[in-house]
Each structure stands twice: as C-alpha cells, then as structure tokens.
N, C-alpha and C positions, 0 to 999 in steps of 0.2 A: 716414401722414404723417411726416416728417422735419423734426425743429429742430435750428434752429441756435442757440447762445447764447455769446454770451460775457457776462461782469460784469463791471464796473467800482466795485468799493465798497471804500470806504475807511472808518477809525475820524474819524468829526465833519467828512467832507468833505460840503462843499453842494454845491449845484448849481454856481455861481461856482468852488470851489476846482476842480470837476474841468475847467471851462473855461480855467482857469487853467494850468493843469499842461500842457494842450493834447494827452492821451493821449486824447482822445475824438475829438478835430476828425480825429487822424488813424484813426483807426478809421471814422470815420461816412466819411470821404473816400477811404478804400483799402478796405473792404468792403463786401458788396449785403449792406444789414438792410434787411426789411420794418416794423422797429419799431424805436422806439426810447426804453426807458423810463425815468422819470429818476423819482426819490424826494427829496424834500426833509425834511429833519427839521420841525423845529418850524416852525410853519408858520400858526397859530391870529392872529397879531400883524400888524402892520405890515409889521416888517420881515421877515418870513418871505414878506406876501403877495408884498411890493414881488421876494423871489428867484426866486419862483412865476414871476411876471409877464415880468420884464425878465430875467433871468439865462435862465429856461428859452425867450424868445423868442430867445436870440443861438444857441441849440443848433436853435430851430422852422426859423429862415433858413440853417443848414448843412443840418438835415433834407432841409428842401424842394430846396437842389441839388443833392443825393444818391439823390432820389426814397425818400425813408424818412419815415414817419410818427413823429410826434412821440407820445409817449404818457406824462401823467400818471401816477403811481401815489399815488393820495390814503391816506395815513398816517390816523390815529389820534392822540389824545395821550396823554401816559400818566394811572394811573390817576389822580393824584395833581389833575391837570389834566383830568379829563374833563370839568369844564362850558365847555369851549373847543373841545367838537366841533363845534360851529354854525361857528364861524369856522374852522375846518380844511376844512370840508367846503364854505362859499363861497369861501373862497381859491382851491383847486384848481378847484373849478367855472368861477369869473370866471379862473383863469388858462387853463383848455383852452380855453375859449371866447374870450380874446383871441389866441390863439395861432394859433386852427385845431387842436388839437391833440384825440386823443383823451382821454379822461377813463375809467380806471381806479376804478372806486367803492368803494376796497376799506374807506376809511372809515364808506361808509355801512352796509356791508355789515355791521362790528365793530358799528357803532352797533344797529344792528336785532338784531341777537343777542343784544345784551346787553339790550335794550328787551321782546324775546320770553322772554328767559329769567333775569331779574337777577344772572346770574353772571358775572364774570370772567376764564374760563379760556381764553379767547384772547391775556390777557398773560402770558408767563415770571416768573420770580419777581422780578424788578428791577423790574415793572411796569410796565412800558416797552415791551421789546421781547416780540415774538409768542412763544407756547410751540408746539410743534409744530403743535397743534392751530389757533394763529392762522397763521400762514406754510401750510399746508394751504389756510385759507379767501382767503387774500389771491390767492395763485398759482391759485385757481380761479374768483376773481373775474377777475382778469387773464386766463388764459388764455380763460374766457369771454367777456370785453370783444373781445381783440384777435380771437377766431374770427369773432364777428358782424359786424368791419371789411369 
C-alpha cells in the first residue's frame, strides 16, 4: 500500500489559527485526502473543548465537500497536568461524535500505558511533548484507527 501525506504544523497554532491562515481550506479543496487530521493542544478546559467542537466542525463541513474524513488526534496533557486526562479524553470524544468525525485514541492509549506500567517514558524531557517512544505509539494508534475506517 501507498501513502500519501502532507503536514500542516506549526509552533502554538490551534485548530482556528490554521483555519485562519486559510493554507488548509486550500489544500482539502485542490487535493484527494482520504483523511484528514487535525490535533489540538490543550484541550482538558472549556475553552480548548469549545475549539474541539466549533473550530474543528468549520474544517468537518469543508471535509464533507471534498469527500475526506475528518479525524481527531486526541492528545495527552502534560505531566505536570496529568489529572486533566478525564477531560482531554471526553473533549475529543463529545467533539468526534458531534462532528461525525473519526476519533484517534491516542490519549487513551498514553493513559493505559502508563496505568499498566507507572512510568513515564512516552513524554520527552519537557514533559509535554512525546519522546520517540511516545510519537511511535501515537502514529500506531492512528494508523490503526484510520486502517479499520
């Protein structure tokens, strides 16, 4: 099998700023993606849910008339913040499910690992973002979500 990928990431852009910029609209509008998945940082809060929700449904309504599947990538928070995975992990939930959109578990997936094993070594040393080992298990939750599509 054959993929195709492009990325779109930036340093502290959300979901809005890349709607904003309008570098996505034309991409989803002038290429065939079978998928299309979007990451939001912080995301445990209100206002993270409210970007989940409304920001990544104005990207679900381009999707749909492109014929491309919308797909979550549900985050983690860092360590510092880990009793805020309950709300990370319903955010993305209630956001796929208002959306129509697929749902990426790759939060839940951090969360089980570290439930199984009480270690840490899916975060880098900033504690934040993934060490090898975490971006390994993220990209294989993902690509496993999007195969079973």
């Amino acid at each position: 099998m054959k993929v195709k990928t492009l990325m779109l990431a930036y340093p502290n852009y959300a979901i809005i700023d890349h709607w904003n910029d309008g570098e996505v609209q034309k991409y989803i509008k002038s290429e065939k993606f079978d998928y299309v998945v979007i990451q939001q940082g912080p995301s445990s809060q209100s206002e993270g849910r409210r970007m989940l929700i409304e920001d990544g449904n104005k990207l679900q309504k381009l999707c749909e008339q492109s014929n491309t599947q919308l797909a979550y990538f549900m985050v983690w928070p860092s360590q510092t913040y880990y009793y805020t995975f309950d709300g990370v992990i319903k955010n993305h939930k209630d956001a796929a499910e208002k959306n129509g959109a697929i749902l990426c578990p790759v939060g839940e997936a951090w969360r089980a690992y570290f439930d199984n094993n009480k270690e840490y070594s899916l975060y880098g040393p900033d504690g934040f973002h993934p060490s090898p080992k975490g971006s390994r298990l993220a990209a294989e939750v993902i690509v496993d979500t999007l195969l079973k599509e």
